[in-house]
C-alpha positions, 0 to 999 in steps of 0.5 A: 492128251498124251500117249508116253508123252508125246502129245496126241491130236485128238479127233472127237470127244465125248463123255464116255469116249476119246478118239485120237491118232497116235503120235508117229513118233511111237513104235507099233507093239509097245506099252505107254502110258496115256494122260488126259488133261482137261482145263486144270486137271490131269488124269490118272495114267492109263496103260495103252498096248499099241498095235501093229498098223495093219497089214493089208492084202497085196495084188498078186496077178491077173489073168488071163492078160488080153482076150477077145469077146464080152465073157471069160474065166479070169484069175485073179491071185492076192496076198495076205498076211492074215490067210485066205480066210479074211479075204472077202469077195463083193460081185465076183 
């Protein structure tokens, strides 16, 4: 397989299915062309967008910075490029 002719690794295959990492020679929010090639034969070209690699939310702060005693209100402050919205909580 290769995206914009850069040969890429592929990770699974199935019938239906391709699973491979984009070469990191390849720039974020650009069009190529992906081709796969089996034993003697070769696809038709395919356009493929690839995407931004995602932004992940960065750690602010947390407060407060020492206390006493096994319970108390704590703040924790957190970054996101994609709002508030997609920040979840688990067992907070």
């Amino acid at each position: 397989m290769s995206i914009g002719g850069v040969q890429a690794a592929v990770s699974s295959a199935s019938a239906t299915q391709i699973l491979a990492k984009a070469p990191a020679t390849l720039s974020p929010n650009a069009r190529y062309e992906v081709v796969v090639w089996v034993n003697d034969r070769v696809s038709t070209p395919k356009p493929l967008l690839l995407g931004a690699p995602p932004q992940l939310p960065a750690a602010g702060s947390a407060g407060p910075a020492s206390g006493a005693g096994s319970g108390g209100t704590f703040t924790f402050t957190f970054t996101d490029a994609g709002g508030w919205q997609s920040l979840t909580c688990s067992m907070c």
